[in-house]
N, C-alpha and C positions, 0 to 999 in steps of 0.2 A: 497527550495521546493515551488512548487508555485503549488495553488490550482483551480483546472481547473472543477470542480463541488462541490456543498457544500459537504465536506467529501471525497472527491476522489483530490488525489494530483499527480504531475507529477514530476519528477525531471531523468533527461539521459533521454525520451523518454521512460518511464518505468510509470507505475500507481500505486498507493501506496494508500493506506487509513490507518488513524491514530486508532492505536493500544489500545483495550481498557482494555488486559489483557497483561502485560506484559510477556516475552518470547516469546520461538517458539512454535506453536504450530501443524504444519503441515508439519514441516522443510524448510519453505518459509525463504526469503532472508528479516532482521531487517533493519534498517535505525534507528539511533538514532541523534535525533537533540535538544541537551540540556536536559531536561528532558521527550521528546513525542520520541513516538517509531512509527513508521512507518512499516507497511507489505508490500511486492510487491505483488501484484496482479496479478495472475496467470491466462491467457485468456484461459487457457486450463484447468483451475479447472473452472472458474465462468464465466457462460454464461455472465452475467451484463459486464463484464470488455474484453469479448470479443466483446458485440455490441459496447464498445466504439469505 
């Protein structure tokens, strides 16, 4: 996962920000990398991750 703004990560061309409650909470797609859990970011829920 590589991180492409402080707090905003990239990985397949997808945007993800590191998870600060674990589980789902929205039924959004998890990403778990060792013990950090990752959210996809949905440009159709969060205007933010659509102007990316």
């Amino acid at each position: 996962m590589i991180e492409m703004f402080p707090g905003v990560y990239v990985s397949e061309r997808k945007l993800y920000t590191k998870a600060l409650v674990h589980g789902r909470v929205y039924g959004e797609k998890i990403i778990k990398d060792g013990k950090e859990e990752y959210r996809q970011w949905n440009p159709f829920k969060s205007k933010y991750c659509a102007a990316l």
